[in-house]
C-alpha positions as CSV (number, residue, x, y, z in Angstrom):
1,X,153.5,77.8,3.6
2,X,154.0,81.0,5.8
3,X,157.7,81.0,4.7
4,X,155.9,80.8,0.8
5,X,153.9,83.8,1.8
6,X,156.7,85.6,3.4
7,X,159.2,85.6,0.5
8,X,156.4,86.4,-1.5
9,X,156.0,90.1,-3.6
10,X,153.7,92.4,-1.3
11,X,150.9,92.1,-3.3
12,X,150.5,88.4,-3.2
13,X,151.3,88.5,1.0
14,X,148.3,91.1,0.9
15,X,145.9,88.9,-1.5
16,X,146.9,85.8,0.7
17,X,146.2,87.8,4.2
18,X,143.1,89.1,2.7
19,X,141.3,85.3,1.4
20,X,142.4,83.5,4.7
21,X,140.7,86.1,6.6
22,X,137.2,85.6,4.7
23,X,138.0,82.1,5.0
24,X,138.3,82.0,8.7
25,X,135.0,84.7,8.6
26,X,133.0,82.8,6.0
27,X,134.2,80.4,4.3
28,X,131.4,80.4,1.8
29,X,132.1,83.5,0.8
30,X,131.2,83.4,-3.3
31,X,134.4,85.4,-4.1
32,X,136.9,82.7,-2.8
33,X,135.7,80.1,-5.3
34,X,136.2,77.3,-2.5
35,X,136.1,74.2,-4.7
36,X,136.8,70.9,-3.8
37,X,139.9,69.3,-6.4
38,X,139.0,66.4,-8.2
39,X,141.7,63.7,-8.7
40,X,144.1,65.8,-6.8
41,X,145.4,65.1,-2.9
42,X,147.7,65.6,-0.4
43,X,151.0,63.3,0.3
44,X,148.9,61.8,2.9
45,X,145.8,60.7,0.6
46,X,143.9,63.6,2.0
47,X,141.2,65.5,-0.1
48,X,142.7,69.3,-1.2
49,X,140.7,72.0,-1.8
50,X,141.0,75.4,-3.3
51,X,140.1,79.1,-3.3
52,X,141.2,81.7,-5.4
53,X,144.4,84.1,-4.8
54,X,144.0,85.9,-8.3
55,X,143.0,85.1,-11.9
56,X,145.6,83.0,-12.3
57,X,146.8,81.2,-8.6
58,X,145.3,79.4,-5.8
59,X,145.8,79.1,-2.4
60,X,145.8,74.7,-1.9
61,X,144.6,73.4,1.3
62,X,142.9,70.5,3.8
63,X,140.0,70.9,5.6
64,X,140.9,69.2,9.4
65,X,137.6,69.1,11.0
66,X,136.7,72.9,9.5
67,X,140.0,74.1,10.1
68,X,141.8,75.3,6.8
69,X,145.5,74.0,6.6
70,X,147.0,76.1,3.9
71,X,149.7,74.3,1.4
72,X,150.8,76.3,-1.2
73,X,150.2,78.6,-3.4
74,X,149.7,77.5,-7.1
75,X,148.8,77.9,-10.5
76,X,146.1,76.3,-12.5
77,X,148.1,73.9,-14.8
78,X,149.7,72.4,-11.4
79,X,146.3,71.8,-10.1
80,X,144.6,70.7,-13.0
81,X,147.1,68.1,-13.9
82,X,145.9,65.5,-10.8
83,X,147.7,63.3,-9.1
84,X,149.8,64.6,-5.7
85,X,150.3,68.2,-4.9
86,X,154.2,68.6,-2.9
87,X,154.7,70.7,0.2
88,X,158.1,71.4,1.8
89,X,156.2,71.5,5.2
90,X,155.3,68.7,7.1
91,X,151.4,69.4,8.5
C-alpha cells in the first residue's frame, strides 16, 4: 500500500495522510464513512472494511485487533462487485 500511496498524484497522498490520521485519532469519526463491506474479503477470508478517500475512492482495510491494515485504494464498482479484493503486498 505505501508504495500505492507513494506513486500516487499529491492530492490523493495528502487525502490518504489526512483519513489514516483521524483514523488512528478517532476512528468513528462521521466524515470517514467507516463501513464494514458486505460480501467482500481479503485473500485470507478476513472481513474488509472501508472509509472514504473522496467521492469516488476508498481506502480498503482489516481491522487486527483495532489496528487498521490499509490495502488499497479503490473505487466503488471494485468494491461493490463482492467477492475477493487483490493486494500486491503480503500483510
Amino acid at each position: 500500500m505505501r508504495a500505492e500511496v507513494e506513486q500516487s498524484d499529491e492530492k490523493t497522498r495528502k487525502l490518504f495522510y489526512k483519513q489514516k490520521k483521524f483514523m488512528e485519532l478517532r476512528p468513528d469519526y462521521p466524515s470517514l464513512g467507516r463501513t464494514k463491506l458486505k460480501e467482500v474479503v481479503d485473500k485470507y477470508g478476513n472481513a474488509l472494511w472501508e472509509v472514504r478517500l473522496d467521492g469516488k475512492r476508498r481506502i480498503v482495510f482489516v481491522d487486527r485487533e483495532g489496528v487498521a491494515v490499509w490495502l488499497k485504494i479503490c473505487g466503488h464498482d471494485e468494491i461493490r462487485r463482492g467477492g475477493t479484493i487483490s493486494v500486491h503486498d503480503e500483510y
